[in-house]
Each structure stands twice: as C-alpha cells, then as structure tokens.
N, C-alpha and C positions, 0 to 999 in steps of 0.2 A: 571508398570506405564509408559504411554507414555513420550517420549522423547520431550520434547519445541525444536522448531525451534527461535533461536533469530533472530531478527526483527529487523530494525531500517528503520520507511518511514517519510521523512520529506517533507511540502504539503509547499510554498513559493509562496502568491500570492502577484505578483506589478501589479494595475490597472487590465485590462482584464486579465492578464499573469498569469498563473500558471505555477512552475516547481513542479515534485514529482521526488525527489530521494528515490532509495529503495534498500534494502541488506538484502536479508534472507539466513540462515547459518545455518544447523544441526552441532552439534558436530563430530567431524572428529575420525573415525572409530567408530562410534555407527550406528547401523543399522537404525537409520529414513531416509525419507526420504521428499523432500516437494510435496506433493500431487496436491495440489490445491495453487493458489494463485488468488485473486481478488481484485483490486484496481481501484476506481471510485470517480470522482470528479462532482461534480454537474447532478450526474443520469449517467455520460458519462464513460465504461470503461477504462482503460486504456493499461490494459495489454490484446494483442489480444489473445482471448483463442484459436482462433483456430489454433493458432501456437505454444502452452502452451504443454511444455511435461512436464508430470508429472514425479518423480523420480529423482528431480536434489537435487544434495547435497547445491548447492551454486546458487545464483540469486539474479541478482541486477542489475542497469538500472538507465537511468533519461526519463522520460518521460514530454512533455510541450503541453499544450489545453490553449483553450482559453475562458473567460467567454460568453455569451453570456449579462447577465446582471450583469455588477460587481457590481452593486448600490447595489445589494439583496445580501446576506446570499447563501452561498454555502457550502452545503454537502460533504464531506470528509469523503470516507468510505472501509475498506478494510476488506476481511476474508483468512486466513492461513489453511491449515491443512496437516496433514502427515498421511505417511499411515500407523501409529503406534494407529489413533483414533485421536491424540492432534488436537485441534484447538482452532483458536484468530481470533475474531473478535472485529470492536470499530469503531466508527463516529465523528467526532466533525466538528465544523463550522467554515470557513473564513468569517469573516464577514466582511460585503457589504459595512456599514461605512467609513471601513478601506480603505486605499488605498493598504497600505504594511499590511501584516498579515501572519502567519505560525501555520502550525498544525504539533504536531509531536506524534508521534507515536515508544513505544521499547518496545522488552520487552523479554525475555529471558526464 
C-alpha cells in the first residue's frame, strides 16, 4: 500500500489578494517520496514546474496572485502524488461575494 504524503494548503483571499500557504511531508524514514505537486488559483499555477524537483521528502512555501475579477467565484485547485502510486487531488471556491474568504485543504 502506497505511503499518503500529509498536506496541509490554506487559500486566504482579502479583496483582489490571495495568499496560498502550503506543507507537504512524507513520513520520515519511509521510502515515499513527493513526486508531483500542483497548485492553481483561478486557472493560474502557482508552483513553477519548471523549477519543481521531483523526490523532496519535505515542501512548503507561501505563494501570493492577484484576482483579476474578485466580484466572481474563483477556483482553488491542487493535485499530489508520490512515486509510491498515492495521489490527492480536490477543488473548492473563494467566493466572489465575499470580500474575506478561505479554502483549506489536509489530509494525511
């Protein structure tokens, strides 16, 4: 059975602003490792892949964008994987209403 990497990405938008904080973790001395990681905020990535080395035990970061239209619903979406097979993916909305709103995301 593959190994879960734990997760934890919390999505914080004030007005235009978003921040994403993120921490993904394999368990320390088990052979996974984190393969892949992809996190996008309204279609926009945010982790550059072409600087993305696959194989890190440990990864985490804040990254900040800007809405284009914060009056709308914005997409919050990320996918994990290791190179054990595991993977996590999941979506949810800031919504456009809101001024303050957060998306969070864990999982273990």
């Amino acid at each position: 059975m593959p190994t879960a990497i734990r997760y934890n990405i919390r999505s914080e938008k004030d007005g235009a602003n978003v921040k994403v904080t993120y921490d993904l973790r394999v368990p320390v001395g088990g052979p996974a490792l984190i393969a892949s990681f992809s996190l996008a905020v309204d279609g926009k990535e945010l982790i550059d892949q072409t600087h993305w080395v696959p194989g890190q035990v440990q990864f985490s970061g804040t990254q900040f964008t800007q809405l284009q239209h914060p009056e709308n619903d914005a997409t919050v979406a990320f996918s994990i994987s290791s190179n054990e097979g595991w993977t996590a993916a999941n979506s949810d909305v800031l919504r456009g209403e809101r001024r303050f709103d957060e998306v969070v995301f864990s999982g273990s």
